[in-house]
DRENZAKE-201516 format. One record per residue (C-alpha): residue number from 1; residue in one letter; x, y, z. Coordinates in Angstrom, 1 decimal. Layout:
BEGIN
ATOM   num   residu        u        v        w
ATOM   NUM        A        X        Y        Z
...
This chain:
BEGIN
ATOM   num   residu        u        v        w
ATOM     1        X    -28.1     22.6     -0.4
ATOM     2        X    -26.9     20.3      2.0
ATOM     3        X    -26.2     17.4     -0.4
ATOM     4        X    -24.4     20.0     -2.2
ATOM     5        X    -22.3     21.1      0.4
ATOM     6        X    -21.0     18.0      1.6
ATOM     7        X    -20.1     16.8     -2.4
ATOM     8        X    -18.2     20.1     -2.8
ATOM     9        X    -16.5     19.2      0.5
ATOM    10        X    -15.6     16.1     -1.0
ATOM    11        X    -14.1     17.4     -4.0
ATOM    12        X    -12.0     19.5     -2.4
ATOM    13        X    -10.8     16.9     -0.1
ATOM    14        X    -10.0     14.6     -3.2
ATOM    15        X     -8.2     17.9     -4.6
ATOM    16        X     -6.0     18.4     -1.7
ATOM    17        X     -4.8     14.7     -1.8
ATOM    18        X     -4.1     15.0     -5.7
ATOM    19        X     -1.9     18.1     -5.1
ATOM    20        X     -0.4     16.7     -1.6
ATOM    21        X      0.7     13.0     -3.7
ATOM    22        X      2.6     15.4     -6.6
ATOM    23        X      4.0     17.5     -4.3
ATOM    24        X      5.6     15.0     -2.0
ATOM    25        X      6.5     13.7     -5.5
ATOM    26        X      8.2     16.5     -6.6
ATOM    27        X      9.9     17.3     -3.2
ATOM    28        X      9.9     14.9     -1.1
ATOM    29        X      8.1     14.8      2.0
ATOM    30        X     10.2     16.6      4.3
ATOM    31        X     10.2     19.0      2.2
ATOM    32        X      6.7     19.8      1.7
ATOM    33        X      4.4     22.1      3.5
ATOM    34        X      1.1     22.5      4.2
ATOM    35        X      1.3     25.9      2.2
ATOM    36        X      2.6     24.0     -0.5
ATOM    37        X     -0.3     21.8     -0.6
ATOM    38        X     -2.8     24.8     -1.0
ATOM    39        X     -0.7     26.5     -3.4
ATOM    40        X     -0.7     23.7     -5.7
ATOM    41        X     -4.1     22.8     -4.7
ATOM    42        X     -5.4     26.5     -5.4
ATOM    43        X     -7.0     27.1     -2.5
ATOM    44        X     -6.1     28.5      0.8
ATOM    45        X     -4.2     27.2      3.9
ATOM    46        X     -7.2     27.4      5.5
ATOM    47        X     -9.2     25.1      3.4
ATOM    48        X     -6.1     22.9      3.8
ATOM    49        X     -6.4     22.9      7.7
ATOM    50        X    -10.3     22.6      7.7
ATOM    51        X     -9.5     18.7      6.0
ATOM    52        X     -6.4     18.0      7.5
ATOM    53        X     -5.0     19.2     10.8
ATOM    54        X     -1.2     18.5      9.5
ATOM    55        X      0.2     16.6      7.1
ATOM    56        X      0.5     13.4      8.8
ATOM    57        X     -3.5     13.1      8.4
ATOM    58        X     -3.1     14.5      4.4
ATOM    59        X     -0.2     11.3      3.8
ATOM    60        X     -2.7      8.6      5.6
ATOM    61        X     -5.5      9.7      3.4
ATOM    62        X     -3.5      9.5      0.8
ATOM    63        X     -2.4      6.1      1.6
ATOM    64        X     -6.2      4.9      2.5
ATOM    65        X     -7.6      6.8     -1.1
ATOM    66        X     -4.8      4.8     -3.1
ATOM    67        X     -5.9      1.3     -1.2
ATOM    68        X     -9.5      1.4     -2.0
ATOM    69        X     -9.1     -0.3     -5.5
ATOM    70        X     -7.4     -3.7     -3.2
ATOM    71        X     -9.9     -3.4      0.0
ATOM    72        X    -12.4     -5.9     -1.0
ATOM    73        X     -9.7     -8.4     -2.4
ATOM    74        X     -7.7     -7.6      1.0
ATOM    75        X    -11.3     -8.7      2.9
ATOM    76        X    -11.6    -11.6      1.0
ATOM    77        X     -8.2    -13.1      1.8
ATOM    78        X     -8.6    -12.7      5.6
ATOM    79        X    -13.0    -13.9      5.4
ATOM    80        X    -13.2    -16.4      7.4
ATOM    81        X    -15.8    -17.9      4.8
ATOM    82        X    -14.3    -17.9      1.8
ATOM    83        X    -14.0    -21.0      0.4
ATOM    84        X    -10.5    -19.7     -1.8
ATOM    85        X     -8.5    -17.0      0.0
ATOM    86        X     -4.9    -18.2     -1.7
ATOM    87        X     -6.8    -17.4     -4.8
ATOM    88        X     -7.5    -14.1     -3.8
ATOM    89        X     -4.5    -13.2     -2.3
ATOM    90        X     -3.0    -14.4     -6.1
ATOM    91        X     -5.5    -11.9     -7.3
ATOM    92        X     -4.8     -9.6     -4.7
ATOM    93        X     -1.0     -9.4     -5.9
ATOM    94        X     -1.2     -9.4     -9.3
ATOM    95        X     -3.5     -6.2     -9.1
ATOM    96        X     -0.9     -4.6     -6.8
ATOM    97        X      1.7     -5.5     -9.6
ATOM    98        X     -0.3     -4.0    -12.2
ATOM    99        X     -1.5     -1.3    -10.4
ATOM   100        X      2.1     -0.2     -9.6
ATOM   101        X      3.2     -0.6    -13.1
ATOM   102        X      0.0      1.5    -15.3
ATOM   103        X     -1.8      4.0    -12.7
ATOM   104        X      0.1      6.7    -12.2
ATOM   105        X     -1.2      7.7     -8.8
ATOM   106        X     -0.2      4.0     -7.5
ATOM   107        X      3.0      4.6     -9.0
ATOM   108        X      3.6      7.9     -7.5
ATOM   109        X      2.5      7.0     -4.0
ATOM   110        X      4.7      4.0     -3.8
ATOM   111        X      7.9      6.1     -5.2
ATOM   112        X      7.2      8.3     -2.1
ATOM   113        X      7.1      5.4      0.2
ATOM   114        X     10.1      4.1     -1.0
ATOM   115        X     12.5      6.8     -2.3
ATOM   116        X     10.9     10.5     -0.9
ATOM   117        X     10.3     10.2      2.6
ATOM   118        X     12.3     11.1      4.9
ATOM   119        X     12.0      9.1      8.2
ATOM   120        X     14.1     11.3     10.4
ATOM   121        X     11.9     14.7      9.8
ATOM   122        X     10.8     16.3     12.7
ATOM   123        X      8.0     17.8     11.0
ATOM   124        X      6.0     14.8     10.8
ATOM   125        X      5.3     11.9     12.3
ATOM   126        X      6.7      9.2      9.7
ATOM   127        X      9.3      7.8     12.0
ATOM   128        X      6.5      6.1     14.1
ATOM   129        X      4.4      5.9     11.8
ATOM   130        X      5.7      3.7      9.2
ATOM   131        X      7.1      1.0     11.2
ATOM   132        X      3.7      0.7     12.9
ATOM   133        X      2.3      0.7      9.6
ATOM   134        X      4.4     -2.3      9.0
ATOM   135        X      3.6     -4.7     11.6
ATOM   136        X      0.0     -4.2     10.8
ATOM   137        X      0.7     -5.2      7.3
ATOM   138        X      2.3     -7.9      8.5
ATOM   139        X     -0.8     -9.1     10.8
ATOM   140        X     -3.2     -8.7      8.1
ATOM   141        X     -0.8    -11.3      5.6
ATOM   142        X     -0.4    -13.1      8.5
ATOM   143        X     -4.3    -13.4      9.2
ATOM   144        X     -4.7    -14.1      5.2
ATOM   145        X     -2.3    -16.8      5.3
ATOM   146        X     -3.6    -18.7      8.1
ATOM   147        X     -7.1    -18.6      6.6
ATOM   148        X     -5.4    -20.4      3.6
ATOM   149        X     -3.7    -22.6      6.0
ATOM   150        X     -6.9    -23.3      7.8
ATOM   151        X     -8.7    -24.2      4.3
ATOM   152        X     -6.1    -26.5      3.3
ATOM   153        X     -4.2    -24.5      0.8
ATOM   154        X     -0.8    -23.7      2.4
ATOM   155        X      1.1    -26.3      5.1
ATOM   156        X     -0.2    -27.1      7.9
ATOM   157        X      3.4    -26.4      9.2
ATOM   158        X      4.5    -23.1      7.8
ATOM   159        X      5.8    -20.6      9.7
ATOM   160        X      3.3    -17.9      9.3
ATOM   161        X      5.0    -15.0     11.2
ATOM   162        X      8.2    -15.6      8.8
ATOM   163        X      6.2    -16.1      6.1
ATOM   164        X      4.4    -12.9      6.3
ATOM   165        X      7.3    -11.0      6.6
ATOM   166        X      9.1    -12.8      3.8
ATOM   167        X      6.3    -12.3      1.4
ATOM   168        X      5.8     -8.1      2.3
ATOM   169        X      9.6     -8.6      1.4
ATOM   170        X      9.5     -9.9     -1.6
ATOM   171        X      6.6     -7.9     -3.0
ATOM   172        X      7.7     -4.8     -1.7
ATOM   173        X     11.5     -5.8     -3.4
ATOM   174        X      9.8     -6.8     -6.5
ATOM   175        X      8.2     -3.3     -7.0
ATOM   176        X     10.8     -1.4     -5.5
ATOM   177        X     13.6     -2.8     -7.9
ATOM   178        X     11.0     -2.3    -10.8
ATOM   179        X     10.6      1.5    -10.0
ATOM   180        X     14.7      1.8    -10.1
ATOM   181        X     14.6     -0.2    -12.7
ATOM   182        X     11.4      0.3    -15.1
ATOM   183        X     13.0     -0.8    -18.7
ATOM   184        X     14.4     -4.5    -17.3
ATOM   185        X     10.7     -5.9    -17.7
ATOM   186        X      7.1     -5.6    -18.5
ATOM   187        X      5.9     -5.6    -14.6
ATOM   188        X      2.2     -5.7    -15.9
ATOM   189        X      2.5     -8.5    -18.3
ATOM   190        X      4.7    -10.5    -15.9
ATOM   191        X      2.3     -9.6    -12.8
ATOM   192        X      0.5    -12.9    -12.5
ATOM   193        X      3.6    -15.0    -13.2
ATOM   194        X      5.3    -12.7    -10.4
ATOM   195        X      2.2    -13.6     -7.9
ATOM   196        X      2.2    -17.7     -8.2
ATOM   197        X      5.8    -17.1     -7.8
ATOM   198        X      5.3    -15.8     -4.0
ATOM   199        X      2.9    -17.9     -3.2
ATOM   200        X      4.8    -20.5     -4.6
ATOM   201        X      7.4    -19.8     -2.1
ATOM   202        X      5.2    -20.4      0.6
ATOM   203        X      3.5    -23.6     -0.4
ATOM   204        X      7.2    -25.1     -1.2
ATOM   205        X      9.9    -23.8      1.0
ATOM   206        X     11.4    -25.7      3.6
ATOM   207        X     13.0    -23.1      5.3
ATOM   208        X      9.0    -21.5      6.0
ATOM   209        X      8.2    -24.5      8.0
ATOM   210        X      8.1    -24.5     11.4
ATOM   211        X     11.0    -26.3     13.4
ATOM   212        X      9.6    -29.5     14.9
């Protein structure tokens, strides 16, 4: 019964965050509202609170659920013992590509990042959150790319605080063009050609290194 309890649990977690992801969708996330949620999840407020205490906490697990399919590549870039981490970080970004241009969840949940939230609500806590979310993504490229640099596949030289923030730029602007833009290219086809060009950047720019 137990056992039982806790998978039903579990299911309506997942069912909250698939309701919560088209709803800040379909209305942005300013204007959503934890009664929202439950309507569209049919179930009550109630069960809504008993997961999440606001909405904050449903967005984050959304973001975390939607990650899962990268995690282990993420790992392996920043594993301190693997032997290839520019190769996984290749790998890494040509899933991210590919993910954003044929599963619809991924697709959804980056539209909301980019175009349906608004930072300024005073209903949540977005305006802190993001930026903070951020700079830890840029810590985590950061500790990728000095992995790579440490197993001799990037300079010895590069700038690795500018070059994390110059590749979260690029990839982010390379997806978020795509999304305004979905007809100028096949994102999935071109994802791999996309990926050596980033890391391209990185092995061959100048401008990356740092000053003497």
């Amino acid at each position: 019964m137990a056992r039982r309890t806790k998978e039903e649990a579990l299911a309506t977690r997942l069912q909250i965050l698939d309701a919560a992801e088209l709803c800040f969708h379909e209305r942005g996330l300013s204007r959503t509202s934890m009664a929202d949620i439950a309507r569209a999840a049919n179930i009550s407020r109630g069960a809504v609170y008993w997961h999440f205490e606001n909405k904050d906490q449903v967005f984050q697990a959304l973001l975390d659920n939607r990650s899962l399919p990268l995690g282990e590549l993420e790992a392996a870039t920043r594993d301190p013992d693997e032997k290839d981490p520019l190769g996984h970080m290749h790998r890494l970004l040509t899933r991210l590509f590919q993910l954003s241009a044929r599963d619809p969840g991924f697709r959804r949940l980056n539209e909301i990042l980019l175009f349906r939230c608004e930072y300024t609500d005073a209903t949540c806590g977005l305006g802190q959150f993001l930026p903070t979310a951020v700079r830890e993504c840029h810590d985590i490229i950061t500790q990728a790319l000095a992995n790579a640099v440490d197993k001799g596949q990037l300079p010895a030289t590069l700038d690795l605080p500018a070059a994390a923030r110059t590749l979260h730029a690029c990839v982010s602007g390379l997806i978020r063009e795509w999304l305004l833009l979905p007809d100028s290219h096949d994102l999935h086809q071109e994802a791999e050609r996309l990926a050596s060009t980033c890391l391209d950047m990185l092995r061959l720019s100048p401008a990356l290194r740092r000053a003497p």
